[in-house]
N, C-alpha and C positions, 0 to 999 in steps of 0.2 A: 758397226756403230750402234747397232741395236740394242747392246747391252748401255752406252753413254743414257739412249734415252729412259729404258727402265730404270734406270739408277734416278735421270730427272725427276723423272714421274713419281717415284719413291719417296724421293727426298719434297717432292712438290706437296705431301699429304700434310695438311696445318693442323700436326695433332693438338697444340691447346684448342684451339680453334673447334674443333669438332668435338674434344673433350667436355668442354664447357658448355657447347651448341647444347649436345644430345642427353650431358648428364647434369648438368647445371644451369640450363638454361641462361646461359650467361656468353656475352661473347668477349672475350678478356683483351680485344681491340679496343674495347669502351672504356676500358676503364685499366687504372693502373697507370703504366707506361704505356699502353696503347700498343707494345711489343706480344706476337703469338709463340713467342720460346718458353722455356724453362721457367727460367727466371719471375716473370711478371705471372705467370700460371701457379707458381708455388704463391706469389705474394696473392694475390686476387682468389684463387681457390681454393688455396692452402696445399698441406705435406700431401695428402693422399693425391690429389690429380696432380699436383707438381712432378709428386713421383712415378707417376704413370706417364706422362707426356714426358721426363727429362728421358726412360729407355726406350718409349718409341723414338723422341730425335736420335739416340745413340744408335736403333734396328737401324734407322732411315741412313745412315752412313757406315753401317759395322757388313750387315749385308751385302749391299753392294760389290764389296772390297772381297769377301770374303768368296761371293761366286765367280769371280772374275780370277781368285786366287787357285779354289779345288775345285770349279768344278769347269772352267775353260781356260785347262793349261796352257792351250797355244796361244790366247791374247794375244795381240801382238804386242800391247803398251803395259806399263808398269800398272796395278791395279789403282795403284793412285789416282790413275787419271780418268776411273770412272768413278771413282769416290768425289772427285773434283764436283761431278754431272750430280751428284746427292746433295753437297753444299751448296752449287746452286739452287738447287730446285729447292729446298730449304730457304734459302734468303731472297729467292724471286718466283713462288711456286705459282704456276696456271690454278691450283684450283682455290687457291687466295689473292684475285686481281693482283697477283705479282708484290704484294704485301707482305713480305718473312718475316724470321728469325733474323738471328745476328750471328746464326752458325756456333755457335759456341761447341753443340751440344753433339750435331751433326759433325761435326768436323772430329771432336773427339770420339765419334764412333767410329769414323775411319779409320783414327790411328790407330784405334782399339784395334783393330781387324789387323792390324798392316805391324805395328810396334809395340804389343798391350806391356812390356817391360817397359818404354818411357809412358803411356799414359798412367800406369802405375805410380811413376815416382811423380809427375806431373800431379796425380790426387792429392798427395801427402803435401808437395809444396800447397793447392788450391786451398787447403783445408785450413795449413797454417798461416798463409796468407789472408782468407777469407776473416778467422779467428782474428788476426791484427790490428786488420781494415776494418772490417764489417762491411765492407762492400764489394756488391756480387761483379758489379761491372770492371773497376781494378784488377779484383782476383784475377777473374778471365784473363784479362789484358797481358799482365805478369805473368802468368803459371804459361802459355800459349809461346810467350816468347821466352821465356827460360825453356820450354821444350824445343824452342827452335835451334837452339846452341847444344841441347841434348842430340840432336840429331845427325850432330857435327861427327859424333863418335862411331857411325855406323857406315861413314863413307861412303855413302851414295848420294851424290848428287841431287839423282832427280827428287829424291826423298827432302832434303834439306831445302831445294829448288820451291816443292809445293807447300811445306810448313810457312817459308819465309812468305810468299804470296797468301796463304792462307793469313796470317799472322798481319801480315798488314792491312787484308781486306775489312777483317774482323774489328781490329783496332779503328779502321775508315768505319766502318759500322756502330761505333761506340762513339764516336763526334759528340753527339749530345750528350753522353752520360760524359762525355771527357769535362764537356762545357761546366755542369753542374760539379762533377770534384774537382775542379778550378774556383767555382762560385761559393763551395762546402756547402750546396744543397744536393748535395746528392744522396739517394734513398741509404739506410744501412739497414743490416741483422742483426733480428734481434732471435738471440738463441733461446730453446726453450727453458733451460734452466732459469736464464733471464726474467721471464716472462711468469714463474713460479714464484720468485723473489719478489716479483711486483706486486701480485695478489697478498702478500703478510701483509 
């Protein structure tokens, strides 16, 4: 079980959090949504650290997956279920007073590791979904649980088992953002071609 808790520890690292600490002296708890993911790091620090923090959360669940897959064949359990030990530690890590993410990011680097043909189709639905909406917390919501029914096609259980649990925690972790697109306050994107139209 040595490997569950490297995977913890792993997924435990709050890269907005330390992103912002060390490079922008900003701690994007403060401010924003008060959320250490992806998400609120793109809005609060912009594309450059957004994008730096969205593929460390993805390392933080893509690895894990990935040494439990080539490099300890005998495991005994599915790699999933030390991918699981990464989204925790992502959404309740020791070295963030147990303050996370909402897994989005983490989780989809599991699957990356484990199924990268559905996180693949999973992009293309987020991207047209996100375009629709313009909002990042829906997308998630939608693209997460349409890959839960994509997973249907690959007949394993336990695989379909940890998306739908996944899928439901994430969606539990999205309460607030659900509150506010019920209220129609809820944050939306704005694209940058958007954002060029607006300077004429």
């Amino acid at each position: 079980m040595i490997n569950c808790l490297l995977a913890y520890l792993l997924g435990s690292i709050p890269s907005g959090v330390w992103v912002g600490q060390y490079f922008y002296q900003t701690d994007i708890r403060q401010m924003g949504s008060g959320n250490m993911g992806t998400t609120n790091t793109f809005r609060v620090l912009g594309p450059k650290a957004g994008t730096i923090v969205l593929f460390m959360d993805l390392a933080k669940g893509a690895i894990p997956v990935l040494i439990a897959t080539y490099l300890l064949p005998t495991f005994p359990f599915s790699p999933l279920f030390v991918g699981a030990f990464a989204v925790l530690g992502h959404t309740f890590p020791i070295f963030a007073q147990f303050r996370g993410g909402k897994a989005v990011a983490t989780f989809s680097g599991v699957m990356l590791a484990y199924i990268p043909l559905v996180v693949l189709v999973c992009l293309v639905i987020f991207l047209v979904t996100l375009y629709l909406t313009r909002m990042v917390s829906l997308t998630s919501m939608v693209t997460i649980s349409i890959g839960v029914l994509l997973t249907l096609f690959y007949q394993d259980w336990f695989l379909t088992t940890i998306s739908l649990v996944a899928d439901l925690f994430i969606i539990y972790r999205h309460r607030s953002n659900i509150k506010r697109i019920l209220d129609g306050t809820e944050s939306k994107v704005t694209f940058p071609w958007e954002k060029k139209q607006d300077t004429k």
